[in-house]
Backbone as numpy.savetxt, mean C-alpha at the origin, in Angstrom:
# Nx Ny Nz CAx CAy CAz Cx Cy Cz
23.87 -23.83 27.10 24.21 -24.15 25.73 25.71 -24.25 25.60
25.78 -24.95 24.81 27.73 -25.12 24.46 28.11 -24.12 23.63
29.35 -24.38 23.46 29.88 -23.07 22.67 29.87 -23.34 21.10
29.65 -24.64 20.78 29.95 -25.04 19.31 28.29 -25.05 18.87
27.12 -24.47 19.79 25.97 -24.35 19.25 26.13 -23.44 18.39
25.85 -23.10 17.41 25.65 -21.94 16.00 24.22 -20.92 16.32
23.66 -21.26 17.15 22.01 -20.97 16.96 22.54 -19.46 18.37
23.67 -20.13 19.52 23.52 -18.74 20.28 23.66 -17.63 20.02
24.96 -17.30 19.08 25.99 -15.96 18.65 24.49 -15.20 18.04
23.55 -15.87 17.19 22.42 -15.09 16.92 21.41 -14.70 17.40
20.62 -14.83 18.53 20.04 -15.05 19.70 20.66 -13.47 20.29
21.45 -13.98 20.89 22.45 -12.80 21.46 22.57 -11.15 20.69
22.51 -11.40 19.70 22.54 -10.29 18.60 21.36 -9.97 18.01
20.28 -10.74 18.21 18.56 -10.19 17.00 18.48 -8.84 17.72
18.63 -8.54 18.67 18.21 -7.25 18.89 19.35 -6.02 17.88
19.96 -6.35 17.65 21.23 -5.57 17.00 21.14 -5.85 15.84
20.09 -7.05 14.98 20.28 -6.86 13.87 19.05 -6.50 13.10
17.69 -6.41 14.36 16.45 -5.29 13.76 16.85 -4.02 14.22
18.01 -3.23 14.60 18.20 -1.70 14.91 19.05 -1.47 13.66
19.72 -2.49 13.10 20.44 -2.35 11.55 19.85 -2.72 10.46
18.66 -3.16 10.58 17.52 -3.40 9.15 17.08 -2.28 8.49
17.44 -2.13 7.19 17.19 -0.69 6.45 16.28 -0.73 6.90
15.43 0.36 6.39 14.39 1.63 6.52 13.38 0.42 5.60
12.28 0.50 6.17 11.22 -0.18 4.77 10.89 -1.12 5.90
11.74 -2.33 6.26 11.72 -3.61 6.32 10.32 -3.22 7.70
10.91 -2.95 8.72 9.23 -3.05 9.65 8.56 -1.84 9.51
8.84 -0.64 8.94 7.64 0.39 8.81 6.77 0.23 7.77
5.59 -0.69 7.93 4.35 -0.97 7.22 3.53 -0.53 7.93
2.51 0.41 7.21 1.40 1.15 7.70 0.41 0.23 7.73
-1.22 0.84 7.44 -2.29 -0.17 8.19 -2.21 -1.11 6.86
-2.79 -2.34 6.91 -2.76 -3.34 5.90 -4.48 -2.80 5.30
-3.86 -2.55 3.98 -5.41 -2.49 2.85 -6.19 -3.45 2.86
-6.26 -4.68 2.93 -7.17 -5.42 3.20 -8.60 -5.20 3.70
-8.45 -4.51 5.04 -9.77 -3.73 5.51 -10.54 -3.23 4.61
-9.56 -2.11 3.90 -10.53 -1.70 2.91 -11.57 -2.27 2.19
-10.35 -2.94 1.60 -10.85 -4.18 0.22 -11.77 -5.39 0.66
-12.31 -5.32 2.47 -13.35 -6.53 2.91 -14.34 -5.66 3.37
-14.07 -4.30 3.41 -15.32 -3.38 3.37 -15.96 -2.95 2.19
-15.49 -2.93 1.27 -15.66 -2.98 -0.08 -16.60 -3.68 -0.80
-15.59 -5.39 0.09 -16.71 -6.55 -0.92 -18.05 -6.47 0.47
-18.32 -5.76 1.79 -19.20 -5.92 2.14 -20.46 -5.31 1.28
-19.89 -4.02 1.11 -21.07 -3.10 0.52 -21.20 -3.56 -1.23
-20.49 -4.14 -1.63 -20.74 -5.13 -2.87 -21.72 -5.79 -2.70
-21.08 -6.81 -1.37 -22.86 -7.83 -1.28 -24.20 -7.25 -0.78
-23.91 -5.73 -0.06 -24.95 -5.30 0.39 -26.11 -4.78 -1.24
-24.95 -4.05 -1.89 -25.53 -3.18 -2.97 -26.44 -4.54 -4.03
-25.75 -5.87 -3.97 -26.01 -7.04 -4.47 -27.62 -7.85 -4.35
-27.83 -7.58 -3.04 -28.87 -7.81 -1.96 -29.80 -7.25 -2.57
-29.54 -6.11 -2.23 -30.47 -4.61 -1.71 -31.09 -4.73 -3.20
-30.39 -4.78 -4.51 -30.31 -4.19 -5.43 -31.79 -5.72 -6.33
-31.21 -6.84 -5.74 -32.30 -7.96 -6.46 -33.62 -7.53 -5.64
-33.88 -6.90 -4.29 -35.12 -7.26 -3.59 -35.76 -5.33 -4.05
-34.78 -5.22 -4.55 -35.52 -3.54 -4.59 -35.51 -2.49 -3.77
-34.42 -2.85 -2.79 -34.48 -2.09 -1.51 -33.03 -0.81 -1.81
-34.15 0.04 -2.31 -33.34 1.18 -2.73 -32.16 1.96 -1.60
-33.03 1.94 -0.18 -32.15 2.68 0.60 -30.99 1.72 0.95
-31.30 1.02 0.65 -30.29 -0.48 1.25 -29.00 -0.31 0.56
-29.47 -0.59 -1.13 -28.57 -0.48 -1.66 -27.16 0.99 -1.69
-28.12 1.83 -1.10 -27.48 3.13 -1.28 -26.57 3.15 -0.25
-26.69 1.97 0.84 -26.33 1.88 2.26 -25.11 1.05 1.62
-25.21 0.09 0.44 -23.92 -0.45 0.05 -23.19 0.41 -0.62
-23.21 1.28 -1.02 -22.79 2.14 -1.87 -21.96 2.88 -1.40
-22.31 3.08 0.10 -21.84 3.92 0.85 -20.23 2.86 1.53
-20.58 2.02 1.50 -19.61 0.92 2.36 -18.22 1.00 1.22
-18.72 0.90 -0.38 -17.83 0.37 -0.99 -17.00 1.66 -1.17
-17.47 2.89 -1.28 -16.83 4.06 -1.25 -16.15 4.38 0.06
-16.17 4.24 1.43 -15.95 3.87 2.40 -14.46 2.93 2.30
-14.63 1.64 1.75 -13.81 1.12 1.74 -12.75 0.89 0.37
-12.90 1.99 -0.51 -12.03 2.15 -1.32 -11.09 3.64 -0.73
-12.11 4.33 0.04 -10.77 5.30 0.76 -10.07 4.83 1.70
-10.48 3.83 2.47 -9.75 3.51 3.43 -8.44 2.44 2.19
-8.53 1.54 1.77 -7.68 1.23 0.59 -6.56 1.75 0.18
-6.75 3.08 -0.26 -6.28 3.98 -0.73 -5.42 5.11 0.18
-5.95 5.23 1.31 -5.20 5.96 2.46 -4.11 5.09 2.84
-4.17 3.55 3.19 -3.70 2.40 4.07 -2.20 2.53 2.92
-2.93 2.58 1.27 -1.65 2.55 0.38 -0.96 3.79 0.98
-1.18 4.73 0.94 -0.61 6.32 0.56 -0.13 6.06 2.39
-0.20 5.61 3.42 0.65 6.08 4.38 1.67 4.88 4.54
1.31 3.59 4.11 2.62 2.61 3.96 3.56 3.15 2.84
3.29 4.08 2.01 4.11 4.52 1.29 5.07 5.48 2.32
4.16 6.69 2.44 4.38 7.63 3.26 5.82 6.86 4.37
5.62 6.22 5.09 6.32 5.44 6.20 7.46 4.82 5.65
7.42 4.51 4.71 8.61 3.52 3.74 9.80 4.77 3.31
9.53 5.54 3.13 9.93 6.01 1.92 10.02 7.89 1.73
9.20 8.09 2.80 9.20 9.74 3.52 7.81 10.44 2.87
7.86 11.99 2.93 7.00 12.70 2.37 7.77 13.19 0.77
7.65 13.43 -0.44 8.76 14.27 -1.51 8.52 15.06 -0.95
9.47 16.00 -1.26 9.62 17.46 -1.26 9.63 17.91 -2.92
8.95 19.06 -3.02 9.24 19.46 -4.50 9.90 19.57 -4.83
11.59 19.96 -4.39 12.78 19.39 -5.40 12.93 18.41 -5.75
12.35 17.06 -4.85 12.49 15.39 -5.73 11.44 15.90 -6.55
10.26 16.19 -6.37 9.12 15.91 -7.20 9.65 16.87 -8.73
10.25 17.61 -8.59 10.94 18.57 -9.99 12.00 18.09 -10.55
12.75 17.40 -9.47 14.17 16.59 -10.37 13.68 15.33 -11.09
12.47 14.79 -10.77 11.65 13.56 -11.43 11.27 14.18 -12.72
10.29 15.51 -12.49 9.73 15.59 -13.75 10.38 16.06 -14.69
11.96 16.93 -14.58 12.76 17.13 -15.08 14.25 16.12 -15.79
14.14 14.84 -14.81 15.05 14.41 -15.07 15.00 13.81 -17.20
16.17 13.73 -17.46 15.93 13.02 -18.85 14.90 11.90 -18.98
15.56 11.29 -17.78 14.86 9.54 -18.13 12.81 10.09 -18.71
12.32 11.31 -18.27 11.34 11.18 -18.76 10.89 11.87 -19.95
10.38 11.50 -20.65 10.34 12.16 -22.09 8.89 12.35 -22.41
8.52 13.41 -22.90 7.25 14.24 -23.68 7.17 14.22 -24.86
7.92 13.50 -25.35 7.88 13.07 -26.97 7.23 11.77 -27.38
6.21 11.96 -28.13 5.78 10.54 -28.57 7.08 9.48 -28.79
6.64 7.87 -28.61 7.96 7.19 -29.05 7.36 6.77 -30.08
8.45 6.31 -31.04 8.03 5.73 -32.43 8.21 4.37 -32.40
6.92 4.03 -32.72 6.30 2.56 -32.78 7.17 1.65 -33.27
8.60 1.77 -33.96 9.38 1.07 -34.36 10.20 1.25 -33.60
10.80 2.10 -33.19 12.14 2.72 -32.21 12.26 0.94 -31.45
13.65 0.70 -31.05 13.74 -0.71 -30.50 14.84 0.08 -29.09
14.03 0.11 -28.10 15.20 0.40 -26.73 16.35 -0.86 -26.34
């Protein structure tokens, strides 16, 4: 390559500029999706089961969609987890303490 290519100087450096990419950018935990296609399985199962009368069947979807709303729900809570750390109860007390949150009704007119 010549020297007036633009494309080398970066090439040369990607490794140096994913070891300087904040925090967030590649720690993504498992993708929820799974969940949410185990979910709509036991949807169509419970769907099935549920027009022909097939009680255990359906209970067998039932089981899928609960199944795949924890997995959902875990996949959220450790891409969080990974992004962003575990709190510690001093964040979790300086949150519930800080001003910005208020225990006072707001008044339906009040204009922020």
């Amino acid at each position: 390559m010549s020297e007036a290519d633009p494309v080398a100087p970066e090439a040369s450096s990607s490794s140096e500029a994913h070891s300087a990419a904040p925090r967030g950018v590649g720690d993504v935990g498992p993708d929820p999706v799974w969940g949410v296609a185990i979910g709509a399985f036991g949807l169509l199962t419970m769907a099935v089961a549920g027009a022909l009368t097939q009680h255990l069947w359906f209970n067998v979807g039932e089981a899928f969609m609960m199944l795949g709303a924890a997995i959902f729900l875990a996949s959220g809570l450790l891409t969080h987890i990974k992004q962003f750390g575990w709190p510690s109860l001093a964040d979790i007390r300086a949150r519930l303490t800080s001003p910005a949150v208020s225990t006072k009704p707001r008044d339906p007119g009040e204009v922020r």
